[in-house]
N, C-alpha and C positions, 0 to 999 in steps of 0.2 A: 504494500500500500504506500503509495505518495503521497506525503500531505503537503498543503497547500504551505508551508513554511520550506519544506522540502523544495519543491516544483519554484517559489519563489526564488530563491538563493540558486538556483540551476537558469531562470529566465534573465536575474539582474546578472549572473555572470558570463552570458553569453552576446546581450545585445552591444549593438555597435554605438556606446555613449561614454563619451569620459565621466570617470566616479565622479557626481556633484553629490554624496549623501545628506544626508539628513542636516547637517551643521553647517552647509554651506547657506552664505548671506544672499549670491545669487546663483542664479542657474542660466550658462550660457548654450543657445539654443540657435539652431539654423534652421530660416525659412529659405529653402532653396540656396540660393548665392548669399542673403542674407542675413547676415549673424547679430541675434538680437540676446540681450540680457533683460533678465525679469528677473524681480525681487521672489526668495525663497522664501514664500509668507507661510503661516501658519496653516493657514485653505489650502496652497497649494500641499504641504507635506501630507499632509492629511486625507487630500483627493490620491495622488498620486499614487500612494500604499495600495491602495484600490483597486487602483487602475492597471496596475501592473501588475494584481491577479488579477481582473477580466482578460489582461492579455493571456496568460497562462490558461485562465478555464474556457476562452472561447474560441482560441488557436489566434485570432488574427495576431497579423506579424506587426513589427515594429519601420517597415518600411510606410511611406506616403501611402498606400493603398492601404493596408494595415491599418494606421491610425485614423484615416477616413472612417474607416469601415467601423471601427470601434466609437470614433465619435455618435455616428449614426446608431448604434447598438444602445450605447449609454444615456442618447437623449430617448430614445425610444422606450428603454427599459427603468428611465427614470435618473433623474440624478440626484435626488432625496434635494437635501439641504448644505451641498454640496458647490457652492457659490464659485470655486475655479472650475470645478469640472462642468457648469454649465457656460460659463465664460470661455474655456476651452473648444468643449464639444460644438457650440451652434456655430462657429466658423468652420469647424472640421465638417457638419456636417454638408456647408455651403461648397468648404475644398474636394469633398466626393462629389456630390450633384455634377461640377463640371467638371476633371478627370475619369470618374468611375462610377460614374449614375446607377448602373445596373448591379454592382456591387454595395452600393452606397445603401441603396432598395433596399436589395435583398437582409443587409444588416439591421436596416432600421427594424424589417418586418420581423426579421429573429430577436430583434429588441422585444417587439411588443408582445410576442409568444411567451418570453422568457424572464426572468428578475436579474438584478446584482447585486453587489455586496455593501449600496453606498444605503444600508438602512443597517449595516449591523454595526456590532462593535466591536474593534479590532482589539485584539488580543490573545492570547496561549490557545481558548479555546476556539476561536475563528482558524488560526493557523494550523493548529492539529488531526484541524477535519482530513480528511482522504480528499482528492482533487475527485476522483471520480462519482462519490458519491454528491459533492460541492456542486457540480455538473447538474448531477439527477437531482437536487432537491433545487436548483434554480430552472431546470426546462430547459436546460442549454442542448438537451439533444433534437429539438425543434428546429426545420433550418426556415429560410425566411422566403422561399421559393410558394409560387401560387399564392397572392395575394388575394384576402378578400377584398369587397367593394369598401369595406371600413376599413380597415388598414391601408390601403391606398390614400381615402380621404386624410387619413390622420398624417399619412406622409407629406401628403402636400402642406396642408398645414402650419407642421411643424418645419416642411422646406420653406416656407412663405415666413413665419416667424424667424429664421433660423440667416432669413436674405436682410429679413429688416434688420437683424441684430449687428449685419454685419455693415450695410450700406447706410442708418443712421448716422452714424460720426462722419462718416465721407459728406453726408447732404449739411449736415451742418458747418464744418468747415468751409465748405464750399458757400455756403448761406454765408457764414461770418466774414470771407475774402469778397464775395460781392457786394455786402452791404459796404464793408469798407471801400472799397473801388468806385462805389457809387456815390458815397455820404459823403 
């Protein structure tokens, strides 16, 4: 049996990320050619732990399609109270829509089939559990193929929610350079 403490410590020592653990002030991160720094808040440490078991119990990988896919899983399946991981996720899920729409899909629908882990609480007995069993009490063997008429609905949706979140600050900017240009 694997536990999910196990499969953790086997996923962080495999992917392709320089150690930023737990102690670090920020965390430096690449959007494409782009290398951006964000502060290592509290929310983030917090989401994070999470998230890199959904990586582990739902297989998606840690490339761009990967974390598409997962964004779209984690807004689907909920992201509790979880304030980076929704900050995160609704751009991730806007970055799948236009590389990997049919992937992006299928995750969000395996989201709404399925739970995560952003309602429990981390600790000895969350890590101890068996990965596989973790799997079978969240639905994670659900795949997200043949949508219904409402889970479609609910995709759009939360795609529509998920554009505004992301093109708000862009229209505002843009609001605030024209007012000044004009005023």
């Amino acid at each position: 049996m694997t536990t999910l403490l196990d499969a953790r410590a086997k996923f962080l020592s495999r992917i392709d990320s320089p150690p930023q653990g737990e102690s670090a002030r920020w965390i430096h991160l690449e959007l494409g050619p782009i290398p951006m720094v964000i502060p290592n808040t509290a929310s983030r440490k917090d989401t994070v732990r999470f998230h890199d078991l959904h990586h582990v119990l739902t297989g998606y990988k840690t490339d761009w399609a990967g974390e598409f896919e997962i964004s779209a899983w984690e807004v689907a399946s909920g992201c509790a109270d979880k304030s980076f991981a929704w900050m995160m996720n609704l751009p991730g899920l806007v970055g799948g829509l236009c590389r990997w729409p049919r992937r992006t899909f299928r995750a969000f629908v395996r989201g709404l089939r399925s739970r995560n882990l952003y309602r429990e609480r981390w600790g000895d007995a969350l890590l101890a559990q068996s990965v596989e069993a973790t799997r079978a009490r969240l639905g994670l063997h659900r795949d997200g193929r043949h949508a219904t008429f409402g889970e479609a609905t609910r995709f759009l949706l939360w795609a529509t929610l998920a554009w505004l979140w992301v093109l708000a600050p862009l229209a505002l900017v843009t609001l605030a350079v024209v007012t000044v240009a004009v005023g």
